[in-house]
C-alpha positions in Angstrom: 0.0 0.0 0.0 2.6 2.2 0.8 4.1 1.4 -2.5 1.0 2.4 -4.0 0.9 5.7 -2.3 4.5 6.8 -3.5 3.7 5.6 -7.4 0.3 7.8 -7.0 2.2 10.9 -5.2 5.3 10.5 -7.9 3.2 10.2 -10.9 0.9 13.5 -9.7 4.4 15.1 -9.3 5.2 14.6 -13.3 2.0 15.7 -13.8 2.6 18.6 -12.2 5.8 18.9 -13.5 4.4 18.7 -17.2 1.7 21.1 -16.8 4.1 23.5 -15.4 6.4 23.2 -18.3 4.0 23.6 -20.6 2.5 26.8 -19.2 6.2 28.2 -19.3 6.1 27.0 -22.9 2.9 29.1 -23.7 3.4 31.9 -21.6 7.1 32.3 -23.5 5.8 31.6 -27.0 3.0 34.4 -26.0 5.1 37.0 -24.9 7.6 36.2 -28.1 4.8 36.8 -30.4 3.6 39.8 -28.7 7.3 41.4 -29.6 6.9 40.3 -33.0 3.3 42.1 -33.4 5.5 45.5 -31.5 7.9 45.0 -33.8 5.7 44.3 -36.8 4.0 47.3 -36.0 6.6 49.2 -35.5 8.2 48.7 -38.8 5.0 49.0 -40.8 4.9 52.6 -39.1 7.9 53.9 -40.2 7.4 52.2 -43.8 4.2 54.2 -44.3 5.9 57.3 -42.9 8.9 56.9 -45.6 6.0 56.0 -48.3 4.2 59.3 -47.2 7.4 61.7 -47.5 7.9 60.0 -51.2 4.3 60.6 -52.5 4.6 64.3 -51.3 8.1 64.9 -53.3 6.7 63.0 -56.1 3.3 65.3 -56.2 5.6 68.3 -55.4 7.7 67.2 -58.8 4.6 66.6 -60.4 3.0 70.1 -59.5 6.4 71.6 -60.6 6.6 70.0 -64.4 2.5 70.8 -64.8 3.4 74.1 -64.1 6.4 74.5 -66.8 4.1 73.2 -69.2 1.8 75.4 -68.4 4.1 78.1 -69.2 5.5 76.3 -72.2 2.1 76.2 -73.9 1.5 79.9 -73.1 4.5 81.0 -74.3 4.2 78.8 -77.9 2.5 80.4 -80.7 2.8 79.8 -84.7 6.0 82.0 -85.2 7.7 79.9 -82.6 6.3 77.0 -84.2 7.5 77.7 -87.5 11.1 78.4 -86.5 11.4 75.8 -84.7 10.8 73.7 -87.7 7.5 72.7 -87.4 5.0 73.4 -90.4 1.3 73.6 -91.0 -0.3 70.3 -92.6 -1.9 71.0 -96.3 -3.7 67.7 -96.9 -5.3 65.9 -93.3 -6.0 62.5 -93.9 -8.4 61.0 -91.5 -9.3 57.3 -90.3 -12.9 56.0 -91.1 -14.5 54.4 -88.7 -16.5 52.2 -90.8 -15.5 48.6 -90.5 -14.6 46.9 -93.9 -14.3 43.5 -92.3 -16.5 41.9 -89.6 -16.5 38.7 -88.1 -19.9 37.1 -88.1 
């Protein structure tokens, strides 16, 4: 009976033992992905941040070339035109829009 007793008192022991272990387990594998959600954060922050600061240079460039041709087209006219090589078109040949073919 004693014998029974210490089999019974060692084998609630591993049992303990294994449940303990396996809350450390979980409770480190919890806390490790909770730093890798910070972290993930974190670094999607500063991405958006860096994506923000390119899309205003590149609207900033953008406003800056619509603006010189702007001022391109105000300052062109037909004497500029003509000495810059450019001449004025006799004959203007269109397109018809009428198909000759069609698939049936």
């Amino acid at each position: 009976m004693q014998d029974n007793i210490q089999m019974k008192s060692i084998s609630l022991y591993n049992f303990e033992q294994k449940i303990f272990w396996t809350l450390v387990i979980f409770i480190g594998l919890t806390f490790a992905f909770y730093l890798y959600v910070i972290q993930s954060t974190i670094v999607h922050i500063v991405e958006r941040k860096t994506a923000e600061i390119q899309i205003r240079d590149t609207e900033s460039e953008i406003a800056d070339l619509e603006s010189k041709v702007t001022k391109l087209g105000q300052e062109m006219n037909i004497t500029l035109a003509e000495q810059m090589g450019y001449r004025e078109i006799s004959k203007i040949n269109y397109v018809s829009r009428t198909p000759t073919l069609t698939m049936r």
